[in-house]
FIZAKOL-792716 format. One record per residue (C-alpha): x, y, z; residue in three letters. Coordinates in Angstrom, 2 decimals. Layout:
<sites>
(site (X, Y, Z), Ala)
...
</sites>
This chain:
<sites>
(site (10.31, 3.57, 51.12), Unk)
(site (13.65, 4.57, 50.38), Unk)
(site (14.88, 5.64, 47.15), Unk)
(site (17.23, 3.42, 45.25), Unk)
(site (20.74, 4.45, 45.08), Unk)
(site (23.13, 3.61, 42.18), Unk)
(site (25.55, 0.60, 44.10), Unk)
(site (29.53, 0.55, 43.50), Unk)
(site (30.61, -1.08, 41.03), Unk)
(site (27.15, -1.04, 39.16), Unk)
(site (26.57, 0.71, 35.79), Unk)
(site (23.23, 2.10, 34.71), Unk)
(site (21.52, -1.62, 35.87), Unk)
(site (19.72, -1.10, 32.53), Unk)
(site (16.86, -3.63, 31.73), Unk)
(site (14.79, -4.96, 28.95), Unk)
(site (11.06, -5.04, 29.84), Unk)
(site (8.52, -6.69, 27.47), Unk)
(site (4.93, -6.13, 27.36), Unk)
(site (2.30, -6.88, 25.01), Unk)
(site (2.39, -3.56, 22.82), Unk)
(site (5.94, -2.24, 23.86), Unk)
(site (9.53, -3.36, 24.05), Unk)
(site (11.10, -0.98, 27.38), Unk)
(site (14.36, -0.15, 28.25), Unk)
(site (14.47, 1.18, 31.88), Unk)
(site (17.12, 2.70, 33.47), Unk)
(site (16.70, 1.40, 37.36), Unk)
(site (19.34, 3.88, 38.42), Unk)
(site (17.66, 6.75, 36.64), Unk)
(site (14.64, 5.78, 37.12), Unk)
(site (13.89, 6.37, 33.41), Unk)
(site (11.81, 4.76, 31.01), Unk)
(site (12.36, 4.91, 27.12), Unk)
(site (10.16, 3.07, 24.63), Unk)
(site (12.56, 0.80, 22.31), Unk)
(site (9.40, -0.42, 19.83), Unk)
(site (5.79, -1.10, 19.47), Unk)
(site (5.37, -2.54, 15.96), Unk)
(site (5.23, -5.92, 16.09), Unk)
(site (2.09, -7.52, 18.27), Unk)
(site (2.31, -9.42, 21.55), Unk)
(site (5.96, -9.18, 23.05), Unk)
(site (6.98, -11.30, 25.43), Unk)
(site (10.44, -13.62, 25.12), Unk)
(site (13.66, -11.70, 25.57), Unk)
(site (16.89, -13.10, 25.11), Unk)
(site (20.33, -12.97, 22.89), Unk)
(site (23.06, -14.73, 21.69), Unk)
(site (26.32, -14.25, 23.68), Unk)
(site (28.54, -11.18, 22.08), Unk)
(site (24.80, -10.12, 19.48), Unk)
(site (24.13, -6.52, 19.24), Unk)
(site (20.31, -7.09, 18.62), Unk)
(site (17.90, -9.32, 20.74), Unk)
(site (16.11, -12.06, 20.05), Unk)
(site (12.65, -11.64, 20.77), Unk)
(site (9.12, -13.74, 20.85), Unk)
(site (5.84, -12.57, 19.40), Unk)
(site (2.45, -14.52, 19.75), Unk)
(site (1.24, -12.09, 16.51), Unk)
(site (-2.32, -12.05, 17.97), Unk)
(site (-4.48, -10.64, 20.94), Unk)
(site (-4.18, -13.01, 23.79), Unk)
(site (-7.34, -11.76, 25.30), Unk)
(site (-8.89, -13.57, 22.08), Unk)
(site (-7.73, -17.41, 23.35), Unk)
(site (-9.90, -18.92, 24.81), Unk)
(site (-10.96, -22.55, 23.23), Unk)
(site (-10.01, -24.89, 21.32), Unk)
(site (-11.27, -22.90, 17.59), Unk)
(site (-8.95, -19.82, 18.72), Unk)
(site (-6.32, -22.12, 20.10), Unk)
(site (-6.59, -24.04, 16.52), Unk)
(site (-5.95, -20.61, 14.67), Unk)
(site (-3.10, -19.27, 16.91), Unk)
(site (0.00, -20.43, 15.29), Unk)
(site (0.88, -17.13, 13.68), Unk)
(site (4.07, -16.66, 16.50), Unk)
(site (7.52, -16.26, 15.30), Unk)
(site (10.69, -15.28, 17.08), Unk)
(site (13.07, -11.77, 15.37), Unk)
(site (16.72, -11.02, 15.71), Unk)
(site (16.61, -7.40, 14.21), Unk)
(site (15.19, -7.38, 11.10), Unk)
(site (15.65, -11.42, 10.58), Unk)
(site (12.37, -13.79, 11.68), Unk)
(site (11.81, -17.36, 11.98), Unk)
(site (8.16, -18.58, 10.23), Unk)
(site (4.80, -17.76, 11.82), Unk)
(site (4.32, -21.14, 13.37), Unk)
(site (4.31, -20.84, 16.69), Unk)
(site (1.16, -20.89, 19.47), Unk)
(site (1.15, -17.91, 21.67), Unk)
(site (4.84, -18.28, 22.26), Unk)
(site (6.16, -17.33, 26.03), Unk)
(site (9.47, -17.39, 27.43), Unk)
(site (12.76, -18.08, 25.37), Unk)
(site (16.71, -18.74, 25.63), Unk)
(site (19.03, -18.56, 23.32), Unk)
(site (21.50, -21.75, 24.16), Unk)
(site (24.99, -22.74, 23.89), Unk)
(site (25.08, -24.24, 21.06), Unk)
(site (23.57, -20.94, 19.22), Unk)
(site (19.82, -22.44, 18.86), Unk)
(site (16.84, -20.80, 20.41), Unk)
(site (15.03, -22.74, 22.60), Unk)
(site (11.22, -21.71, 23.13), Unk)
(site (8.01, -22.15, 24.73), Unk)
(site (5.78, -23.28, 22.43), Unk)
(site (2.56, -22.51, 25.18), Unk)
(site (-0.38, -22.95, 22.61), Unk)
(site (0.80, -26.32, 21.81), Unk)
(site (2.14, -27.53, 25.34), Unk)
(site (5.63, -28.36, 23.86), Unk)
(site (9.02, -27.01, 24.19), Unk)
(site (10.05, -25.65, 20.32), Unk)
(site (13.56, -25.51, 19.88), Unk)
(site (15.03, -23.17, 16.75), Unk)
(site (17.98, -23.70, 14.40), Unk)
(site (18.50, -19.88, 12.86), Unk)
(site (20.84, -21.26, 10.99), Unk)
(site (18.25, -23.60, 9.48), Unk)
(site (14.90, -21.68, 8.59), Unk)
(site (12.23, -23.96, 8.80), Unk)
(site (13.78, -26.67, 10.60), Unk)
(site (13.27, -27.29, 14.46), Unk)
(site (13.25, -29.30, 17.08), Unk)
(site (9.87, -30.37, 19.17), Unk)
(site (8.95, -31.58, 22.70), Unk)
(site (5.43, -31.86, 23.10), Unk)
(site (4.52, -32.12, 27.29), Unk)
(site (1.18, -33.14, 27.06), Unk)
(site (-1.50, -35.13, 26.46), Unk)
(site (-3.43, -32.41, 24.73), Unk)
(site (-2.10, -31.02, 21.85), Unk)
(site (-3.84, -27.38, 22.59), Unk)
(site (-3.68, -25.37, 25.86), Unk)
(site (-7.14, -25.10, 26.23), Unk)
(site (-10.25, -27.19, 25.13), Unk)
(site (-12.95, -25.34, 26.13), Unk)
(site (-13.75, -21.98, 27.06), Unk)
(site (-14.28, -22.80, 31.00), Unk)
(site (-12.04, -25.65, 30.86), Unk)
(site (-8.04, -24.95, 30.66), Unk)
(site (-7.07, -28.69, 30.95), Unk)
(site (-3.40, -27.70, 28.98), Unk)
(site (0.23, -27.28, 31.00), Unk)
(site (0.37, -23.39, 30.18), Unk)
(site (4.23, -23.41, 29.44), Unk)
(site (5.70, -20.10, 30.35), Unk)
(site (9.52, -19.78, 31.39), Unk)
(site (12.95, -21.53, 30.64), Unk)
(site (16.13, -21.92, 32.38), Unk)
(site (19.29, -23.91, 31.17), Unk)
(site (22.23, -25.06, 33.64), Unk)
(site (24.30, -27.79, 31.92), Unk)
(site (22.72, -30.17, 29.91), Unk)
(site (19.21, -29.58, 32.01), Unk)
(site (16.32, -27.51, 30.85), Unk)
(site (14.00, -26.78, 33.64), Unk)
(site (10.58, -25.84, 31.85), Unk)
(site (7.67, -24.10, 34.22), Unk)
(site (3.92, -24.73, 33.97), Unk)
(site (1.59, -22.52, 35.19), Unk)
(site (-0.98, -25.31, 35.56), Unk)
(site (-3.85, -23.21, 35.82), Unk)
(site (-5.86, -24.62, 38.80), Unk)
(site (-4.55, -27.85, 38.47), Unk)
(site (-0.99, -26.45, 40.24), Unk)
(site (2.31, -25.72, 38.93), Unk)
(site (4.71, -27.93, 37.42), Unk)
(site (8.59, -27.87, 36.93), Unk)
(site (9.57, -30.31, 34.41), Unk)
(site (13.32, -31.17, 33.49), Unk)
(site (14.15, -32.15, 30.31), Unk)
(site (17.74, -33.77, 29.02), Unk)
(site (19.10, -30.70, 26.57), Unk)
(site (19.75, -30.83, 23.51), Unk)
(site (18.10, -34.17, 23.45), Unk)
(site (14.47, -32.67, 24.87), Unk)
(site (14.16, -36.16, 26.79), Unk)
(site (11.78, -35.62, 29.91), Unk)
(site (14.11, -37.04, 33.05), Unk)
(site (11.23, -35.39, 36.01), Unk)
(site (8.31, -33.84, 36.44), Unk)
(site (7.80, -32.21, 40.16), Unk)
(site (4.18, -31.18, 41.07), Unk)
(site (4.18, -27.54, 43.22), Unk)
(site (1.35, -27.02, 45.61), Unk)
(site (1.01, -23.33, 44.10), Unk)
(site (-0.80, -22.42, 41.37), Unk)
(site (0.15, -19.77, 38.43), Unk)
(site (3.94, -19.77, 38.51), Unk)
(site (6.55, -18.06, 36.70), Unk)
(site (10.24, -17.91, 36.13), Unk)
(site (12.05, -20.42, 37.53), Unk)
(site (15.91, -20.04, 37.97), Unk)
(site (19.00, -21.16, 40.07), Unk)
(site (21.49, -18.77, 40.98), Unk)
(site (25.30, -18.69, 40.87), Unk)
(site (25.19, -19.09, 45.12), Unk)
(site (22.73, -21.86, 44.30), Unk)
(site (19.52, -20.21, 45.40), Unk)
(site (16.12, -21.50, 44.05), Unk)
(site (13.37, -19.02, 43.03), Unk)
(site (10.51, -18.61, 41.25), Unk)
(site (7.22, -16.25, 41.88), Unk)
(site (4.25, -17.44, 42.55), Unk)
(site (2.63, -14.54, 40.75), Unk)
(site (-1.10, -14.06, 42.15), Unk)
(site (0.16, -14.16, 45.73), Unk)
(site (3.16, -11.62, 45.14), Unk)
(site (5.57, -13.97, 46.87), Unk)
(site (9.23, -15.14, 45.23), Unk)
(site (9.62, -18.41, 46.70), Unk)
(site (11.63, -21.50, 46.76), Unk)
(site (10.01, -24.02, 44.39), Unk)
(site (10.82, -27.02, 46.00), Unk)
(site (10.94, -26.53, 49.91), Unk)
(site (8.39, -23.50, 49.21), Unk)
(site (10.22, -21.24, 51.74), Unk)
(site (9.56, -16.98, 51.05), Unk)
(site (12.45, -15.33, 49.73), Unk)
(site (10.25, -11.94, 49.25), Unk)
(site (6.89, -10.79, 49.74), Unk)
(site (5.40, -7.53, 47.38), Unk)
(site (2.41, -7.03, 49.76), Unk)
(site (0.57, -5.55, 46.97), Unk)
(site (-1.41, -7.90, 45.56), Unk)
(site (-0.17, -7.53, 42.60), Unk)
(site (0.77, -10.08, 39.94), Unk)
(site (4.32, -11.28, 39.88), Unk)
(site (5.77, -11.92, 36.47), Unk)
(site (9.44, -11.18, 34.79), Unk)
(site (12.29, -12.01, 36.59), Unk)
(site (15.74, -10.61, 36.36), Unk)
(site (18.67, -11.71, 38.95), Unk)
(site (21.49, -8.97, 39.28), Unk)
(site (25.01, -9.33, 41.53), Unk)
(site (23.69, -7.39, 44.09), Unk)
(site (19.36, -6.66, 42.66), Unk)
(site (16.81, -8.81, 42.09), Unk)
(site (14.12, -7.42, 39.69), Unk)
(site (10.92, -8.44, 39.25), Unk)
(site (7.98, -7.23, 37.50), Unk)
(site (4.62, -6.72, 38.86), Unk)
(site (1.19, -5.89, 36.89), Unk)
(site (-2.31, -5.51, 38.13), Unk)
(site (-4.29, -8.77, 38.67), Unk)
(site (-6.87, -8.31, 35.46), Unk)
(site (-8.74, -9.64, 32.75), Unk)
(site (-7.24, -10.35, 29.41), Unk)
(site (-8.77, -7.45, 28.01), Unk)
(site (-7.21, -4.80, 29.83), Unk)
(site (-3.49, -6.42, 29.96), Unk)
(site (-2.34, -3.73, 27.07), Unk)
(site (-2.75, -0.88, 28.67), Unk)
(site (-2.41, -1.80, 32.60), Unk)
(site (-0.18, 0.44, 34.77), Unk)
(site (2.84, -2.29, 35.52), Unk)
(site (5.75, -1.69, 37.58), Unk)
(site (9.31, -3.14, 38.79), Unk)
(site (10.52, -4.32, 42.34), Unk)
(site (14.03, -4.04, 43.10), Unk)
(site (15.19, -6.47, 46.04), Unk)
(site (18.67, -6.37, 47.68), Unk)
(site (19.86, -9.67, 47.52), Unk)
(site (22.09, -9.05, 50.82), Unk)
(site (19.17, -9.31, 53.01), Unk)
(site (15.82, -10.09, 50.81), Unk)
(site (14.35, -6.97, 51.85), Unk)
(site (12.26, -4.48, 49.22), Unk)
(site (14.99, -1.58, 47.81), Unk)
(site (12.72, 0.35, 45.57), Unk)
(site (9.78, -0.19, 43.46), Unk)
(site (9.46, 2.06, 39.70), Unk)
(site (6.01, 2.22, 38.19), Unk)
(site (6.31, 1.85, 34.33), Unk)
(site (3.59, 3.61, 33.68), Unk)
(site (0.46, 2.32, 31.27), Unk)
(site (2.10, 0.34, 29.14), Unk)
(site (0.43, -2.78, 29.67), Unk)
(site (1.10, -5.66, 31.82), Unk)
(site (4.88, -6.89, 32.44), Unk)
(site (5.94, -10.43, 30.68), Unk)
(site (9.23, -10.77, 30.55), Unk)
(site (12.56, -8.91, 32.18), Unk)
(site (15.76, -9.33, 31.29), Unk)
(site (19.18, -7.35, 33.02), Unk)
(site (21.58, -5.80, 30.10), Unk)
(site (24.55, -4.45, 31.06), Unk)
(site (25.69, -6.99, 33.61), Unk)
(site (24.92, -10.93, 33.89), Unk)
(site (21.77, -11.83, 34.72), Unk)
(site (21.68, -15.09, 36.28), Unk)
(site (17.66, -16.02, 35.31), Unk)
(site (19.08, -15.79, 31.92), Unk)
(site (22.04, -17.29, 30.38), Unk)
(site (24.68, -14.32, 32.09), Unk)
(site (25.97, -12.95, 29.32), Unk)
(site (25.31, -9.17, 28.99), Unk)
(site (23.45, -7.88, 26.50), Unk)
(site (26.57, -6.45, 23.56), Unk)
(site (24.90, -4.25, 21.43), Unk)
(site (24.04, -1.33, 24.28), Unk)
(site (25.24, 1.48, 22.32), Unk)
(site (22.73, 0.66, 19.51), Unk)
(site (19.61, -0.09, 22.41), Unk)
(site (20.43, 3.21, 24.13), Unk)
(site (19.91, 5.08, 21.20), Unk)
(site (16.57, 3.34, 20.93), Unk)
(site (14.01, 6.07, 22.00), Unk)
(site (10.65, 5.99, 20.26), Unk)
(site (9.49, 9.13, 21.97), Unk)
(site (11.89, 10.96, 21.42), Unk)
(site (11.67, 9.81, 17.81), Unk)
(site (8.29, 10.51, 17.50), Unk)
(site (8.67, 14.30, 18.89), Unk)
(site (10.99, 14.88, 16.28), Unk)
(site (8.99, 13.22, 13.75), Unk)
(site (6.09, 15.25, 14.56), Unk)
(site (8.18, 18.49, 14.33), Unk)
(site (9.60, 17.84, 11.14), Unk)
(site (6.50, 16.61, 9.61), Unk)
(site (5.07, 19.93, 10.54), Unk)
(site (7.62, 22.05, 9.13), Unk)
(site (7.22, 19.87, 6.40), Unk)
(site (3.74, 20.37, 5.74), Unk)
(site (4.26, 24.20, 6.14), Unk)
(site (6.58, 24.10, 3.69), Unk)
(site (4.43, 22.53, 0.94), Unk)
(site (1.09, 23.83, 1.90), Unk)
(site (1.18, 27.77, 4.67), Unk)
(site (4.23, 28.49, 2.36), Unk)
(site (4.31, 26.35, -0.72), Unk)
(site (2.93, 25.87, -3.49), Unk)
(site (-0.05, 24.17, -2.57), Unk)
(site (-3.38, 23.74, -1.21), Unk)
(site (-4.48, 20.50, 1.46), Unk)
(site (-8.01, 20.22, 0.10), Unk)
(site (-9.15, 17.00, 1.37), Unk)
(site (-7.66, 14.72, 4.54), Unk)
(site (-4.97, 14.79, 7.16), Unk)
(site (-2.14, 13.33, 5.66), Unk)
(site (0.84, 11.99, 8.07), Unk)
(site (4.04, 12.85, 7.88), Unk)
(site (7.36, 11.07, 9.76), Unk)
(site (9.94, 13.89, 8.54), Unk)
(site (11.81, 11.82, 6.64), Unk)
(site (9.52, 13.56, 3.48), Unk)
(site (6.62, 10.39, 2.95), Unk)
(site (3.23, 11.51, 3.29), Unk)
(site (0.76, 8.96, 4.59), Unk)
(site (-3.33, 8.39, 3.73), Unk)
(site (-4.67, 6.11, 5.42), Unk)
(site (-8.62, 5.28, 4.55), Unk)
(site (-9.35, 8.89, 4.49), Unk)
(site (-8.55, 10.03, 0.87), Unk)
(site (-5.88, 13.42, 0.97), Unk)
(site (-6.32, 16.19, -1.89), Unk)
(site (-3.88, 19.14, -2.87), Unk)
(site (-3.85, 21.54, -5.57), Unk)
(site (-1.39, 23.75, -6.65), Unk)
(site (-2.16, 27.34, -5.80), Unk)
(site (-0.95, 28.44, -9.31), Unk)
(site (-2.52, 27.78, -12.57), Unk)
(site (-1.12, 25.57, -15.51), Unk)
(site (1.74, 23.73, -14.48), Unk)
(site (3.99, 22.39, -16.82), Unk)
(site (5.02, 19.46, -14.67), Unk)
(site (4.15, 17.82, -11.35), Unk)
(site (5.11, 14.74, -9.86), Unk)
(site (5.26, 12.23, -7.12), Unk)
(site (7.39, 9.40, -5.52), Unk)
(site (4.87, 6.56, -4.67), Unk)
(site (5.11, 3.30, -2.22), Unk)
(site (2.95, 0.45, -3.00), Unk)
(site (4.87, -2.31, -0.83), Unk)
(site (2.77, -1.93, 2.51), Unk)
(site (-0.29, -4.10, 2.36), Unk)
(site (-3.00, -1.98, 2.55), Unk)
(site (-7.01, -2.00, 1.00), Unk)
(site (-7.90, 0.69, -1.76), Unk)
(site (-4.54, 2.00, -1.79), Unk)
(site (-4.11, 4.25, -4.88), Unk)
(site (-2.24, 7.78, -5.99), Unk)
(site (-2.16, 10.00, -8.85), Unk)
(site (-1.47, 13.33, -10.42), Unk)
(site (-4.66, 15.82, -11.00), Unk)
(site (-4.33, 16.86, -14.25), Unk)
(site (-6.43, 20.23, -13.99), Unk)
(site (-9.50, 20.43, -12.03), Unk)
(site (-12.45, 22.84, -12.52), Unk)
(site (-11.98, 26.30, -10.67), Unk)
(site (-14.56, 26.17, -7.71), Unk)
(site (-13.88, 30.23, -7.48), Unk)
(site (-12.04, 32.69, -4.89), Unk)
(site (-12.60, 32.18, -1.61), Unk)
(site (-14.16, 28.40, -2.14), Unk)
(site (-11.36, 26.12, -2.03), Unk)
(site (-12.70, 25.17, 1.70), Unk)
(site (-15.84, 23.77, 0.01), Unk)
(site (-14.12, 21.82, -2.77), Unk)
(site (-15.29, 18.43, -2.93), Unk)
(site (-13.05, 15.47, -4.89), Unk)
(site (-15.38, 16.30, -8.28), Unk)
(site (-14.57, 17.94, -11.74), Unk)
(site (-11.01, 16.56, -12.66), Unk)
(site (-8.74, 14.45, -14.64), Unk)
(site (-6.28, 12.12, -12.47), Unk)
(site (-3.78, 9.62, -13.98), Unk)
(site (-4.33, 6.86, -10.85), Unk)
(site (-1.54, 4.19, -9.85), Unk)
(site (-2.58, 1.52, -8.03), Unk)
(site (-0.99, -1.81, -7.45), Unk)
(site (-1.20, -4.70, -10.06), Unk)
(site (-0.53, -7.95, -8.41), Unk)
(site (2.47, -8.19, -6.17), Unk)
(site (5.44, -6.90, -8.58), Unk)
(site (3.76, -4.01, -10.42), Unk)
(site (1.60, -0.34, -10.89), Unk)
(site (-1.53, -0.15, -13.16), Unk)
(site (-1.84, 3.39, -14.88), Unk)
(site (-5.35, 4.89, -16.15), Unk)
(site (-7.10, 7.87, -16.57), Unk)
(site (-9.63, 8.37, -14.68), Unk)
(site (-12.24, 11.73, -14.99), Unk)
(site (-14.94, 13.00, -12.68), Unk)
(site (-17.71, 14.66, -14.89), Unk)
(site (-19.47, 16.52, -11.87), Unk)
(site (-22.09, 13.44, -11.36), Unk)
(site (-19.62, 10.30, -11.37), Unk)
(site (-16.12, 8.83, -11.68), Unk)
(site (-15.35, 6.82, -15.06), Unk)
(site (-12.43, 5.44, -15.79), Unk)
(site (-10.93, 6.75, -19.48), Unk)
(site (-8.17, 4.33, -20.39), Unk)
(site (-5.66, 2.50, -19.22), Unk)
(site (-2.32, 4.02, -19.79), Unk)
(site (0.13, 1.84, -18.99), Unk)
(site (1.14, -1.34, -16.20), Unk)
(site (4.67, -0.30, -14.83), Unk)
(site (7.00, -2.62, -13.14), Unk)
(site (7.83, -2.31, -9.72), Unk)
(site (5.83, -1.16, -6.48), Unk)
(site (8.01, 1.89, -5.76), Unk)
(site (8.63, 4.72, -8.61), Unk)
(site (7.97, 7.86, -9.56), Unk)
(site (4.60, 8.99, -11.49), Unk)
(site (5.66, 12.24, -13.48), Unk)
(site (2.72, 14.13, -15.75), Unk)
(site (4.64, 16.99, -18.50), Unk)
(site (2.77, 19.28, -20.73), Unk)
(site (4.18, 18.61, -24.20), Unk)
(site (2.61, 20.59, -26.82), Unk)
(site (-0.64, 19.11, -27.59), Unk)
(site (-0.42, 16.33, -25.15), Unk)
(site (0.20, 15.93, -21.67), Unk)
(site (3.07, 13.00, -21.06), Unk)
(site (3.12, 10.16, -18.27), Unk)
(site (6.54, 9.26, -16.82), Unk)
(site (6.96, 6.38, -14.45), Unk)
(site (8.61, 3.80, -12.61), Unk)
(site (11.90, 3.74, -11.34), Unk)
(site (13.63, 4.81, -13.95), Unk)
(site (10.65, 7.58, -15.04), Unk)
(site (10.71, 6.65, -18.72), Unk)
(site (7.67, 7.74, -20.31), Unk)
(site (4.88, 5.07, -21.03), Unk)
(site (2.23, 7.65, -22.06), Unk)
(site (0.60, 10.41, -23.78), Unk)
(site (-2.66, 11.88, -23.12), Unk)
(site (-4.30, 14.09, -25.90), Unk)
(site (-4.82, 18.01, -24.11), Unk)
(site (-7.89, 18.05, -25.70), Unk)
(site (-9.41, 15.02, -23.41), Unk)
(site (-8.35, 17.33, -20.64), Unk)
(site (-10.75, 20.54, -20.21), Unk)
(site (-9.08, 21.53, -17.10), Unk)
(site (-5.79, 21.11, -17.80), Unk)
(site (-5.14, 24.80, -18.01), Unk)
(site (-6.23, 25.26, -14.55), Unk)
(site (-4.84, 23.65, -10.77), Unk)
(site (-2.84, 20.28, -11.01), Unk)
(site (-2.76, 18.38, -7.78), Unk)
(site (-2.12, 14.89, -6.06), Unk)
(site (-4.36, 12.76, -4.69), Unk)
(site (-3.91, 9.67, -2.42), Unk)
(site (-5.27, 7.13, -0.24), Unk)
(site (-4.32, 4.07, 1.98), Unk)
(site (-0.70, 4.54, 0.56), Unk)
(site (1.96, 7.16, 0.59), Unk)
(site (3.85, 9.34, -1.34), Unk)
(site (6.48, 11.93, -1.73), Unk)
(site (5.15, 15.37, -3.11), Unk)
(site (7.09, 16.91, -5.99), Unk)
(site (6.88, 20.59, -6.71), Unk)
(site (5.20, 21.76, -9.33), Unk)
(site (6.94, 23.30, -12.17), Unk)
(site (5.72, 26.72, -13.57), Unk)
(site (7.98, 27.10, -16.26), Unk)
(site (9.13, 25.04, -19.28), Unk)
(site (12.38, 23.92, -18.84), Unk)
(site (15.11, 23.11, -21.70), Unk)
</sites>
């Protein structure tokens, strides 16, 4: 096959691929693949508003492998569309394809719920519905899919052509009256399982009829372009001169996250096959959308905020944040002033240490501190998260510190009280058991600092953000305190403080 060739007149021909785990950008030109995110479950709608410098995205916040009746269906409304950091409500049903509109709304399918969902961002909680159905759920039974199966959008005018899949009962492409979501036609299509319907600039029809690996003309059925691959078509992206269109193996649900997925690159000129770039196993391809010129399945206005999305490299930023974190690490613990006891904590280099259920232990390597602290992070929702300052813990001898086990100390323990706040106590480990002392104090706010000071005859607690101190503990409640401080933490994260030797004035 030949190799594709960067065109005159063509940029990078930069795309925006989503699959269920990852949002892509691929260079077509370069024939380079970047990871833009993977944090937020189930991608599949791309779009943006005309002149935005972050897209708009969809997200069905579940597994789709796990809907497959009318009990998951009836659970499944925990979708929501993001612009950046912004997100609508978790209300919508597996959501699939969506557009942002002329008139600055976002108009999506709603697939779960066989309707058309269209959203005011201007207006949270407020939207418009078009339900295209009979059933109000896709799917009824677990061998019966009875629903419309909603999956792509395209707007010319004041139509909105809305696909169906139509699982066996065949395809349907339904036009609707925009913004007034008023069904005006409903045309039956002899094929089954379709996807992304569009019309093009020179007025040509197409859609792909994704288990037969065929881009086709929806209403005379005529072949524009064959894969011969049997592999299923889904994602369309129409470029002046390329069409692209995204192919993924023909499997179950359960192995759509981590399929080997690909894009075909057509010249338009003659409908012939120009190049075909695997992705690599990143899961099955949903949606694809052209950036940096107009992409006539969409709404053709190129994607503004390209400086920002090229900078968007999660490998890259996870290389460095593994290098850092090392060096990090080395620097508290090979050459610091401390020991990593207990757990693998996890480090991004920007100086937070992560536990996740595995509890994480270090002690200083000296003696008798006279202060130690730590930055602490109670916002993420997390089980048994907790973190606090070892105030001396028994000497397990030379050579031993291998063996120690999380036994024989004093620890002032924060862990989160309610939604707004940090509970204090003292908690001691006798050799047998944990008990918990006292409670020292409940602290305002779920990020701070927890600071522990020998003063005299008492050892003080400073915390919260503005580390005032809300505490004394009596030295003589503290048999080790004379021997290694440390910090200890678990499901949460923290910022290690180094310990101070010395008194200071």
């Amino acid at each position: 096959m030949p190799a594709f060739r960067r065109l005159p007149g063509l940029f990078f021909m930069l795309a925006l691929v989503a699959t269920p785990r990852f949002l892509l950008r691929v260079d077509l030109a370069a024939r380079t693949v970047a990871i833009v995110e993977e944090t937020r479950r189930e991608y599949y709608g791309i779009t943006w508003r005309p002149g935005g410098e972050r897209p708009i995205l969809s997200h069905s916040g579940l597994d789709n492998e796990t809907l497959v009746d009318l009990q998951s269906y009836a659970l499944s409304e925990v979708g929501w569309i993001s612009e950046g950091e912004r997100q609508s409500h978790r209300f919508l049903s597996q959501p699939h394809q969506i557009l942002c509109a002329p008139d600055g709304r976002v108009v999506c399918t709603n697939t779960g719920r066989n309707s058309v969902v269209v959203i005011d961002p201007k207006r949270p909680g407020h939207y418009q519905e078009a339900r295209l159905h009979e059933d109000r759920w896709d799917r009824l039974e677990a061998s019966v899919a009875t629903g419309l199966h909603l999956n792509s959008l395209f707007l010319r005018g004041e139509k909105l052509f809305v696909l169906a899949h139509g699982f066996e009962a065949g395809s349907q492409l339904i036009t609707l009256d925009y913004p007034s979501l008023e069904v005006r036609e409903t045309m039956p299509i002899v094929a089954t399982g379709m996807h992304n319907y569009c019309v093009t600039e020179r007025g040509e029809r197409l859609a792909c009829v994704s288990s037969l690996g065929a881009l086709i003309d929806p209403h005379t059925l005529d072949v524009h372009w064959r894969s011969a691959s049997a592999g299923y078509l889904r994602g369309l992206a129409v470029g002046r001169e390329r069409v692209i269109v995204g192919e993924s193996p023909q499997s179950g649900r359960h192995l759509r996250a981590a399929a080997l997925s690909g894009l075909w690159v057509i010249d338009r000129s003659n409908w012939q096959t120009a190049d075909f770039l695997s992705l690599g196993p990143f899961g099955v391809v949903n949606e694809v959308r052209l950036l940096d010129e107009p992409d006539e399945a969409h709404h053709g206005h190129p994607f503004s905020g390209l400086e920002w999305l090229t900078q968007q490299d999660l490998t890259r930023v996870r290389s460095q944040e593994r290098l850092q974190a090392s060096q990090q690490l080395a620097d508290l613990t090979t050459r610091g002033p401390f020991e990593l006891l207990l757990g693998s904590p996890h480090g991004r280099g920007d100086g937070w240490w992560d536990a996740s259920a595995e509890l994480c232990l270090m002690l200083t390597r000296e003696r008798g501190p006279r202060s130690l602290g730590i930055a602490y992070d109670f916002t993420r929702k997390t089980e048994g998260d907790q973190c606090g300052v070892v105030v001396g813990c028994q000497e397990q001898g030379a050579g031993t510190c291998t063996l120690l086990r999380d036994t024989n100390m004093d620890v002032v323990v924060a862990t989160k009280r309610g939604v707004d706040g940090v509970s204090l106590a003292h908690w001691k480990h006798d050799g047998t058991s944990w008990s918990r002392c006292r409670i020292v104090a409940d602290v305002d706010g779920l990020t701070g600092r927890l600071v522990l000071k020998r003063d005299g005859e008492d050892v003080a607690v400073l915390a919260g953000v503005d580390v005032r101190e809300v505490g004394r503990l009596p030295v003589a409640d503290l048999p080790h305190v004379d021997q290694q401080w440390g910090l200890r933490w678990q499901a949460t994260r923290i910022i290690p403080e180094h310990p101070v030797m010395e008194a200071t004035t």
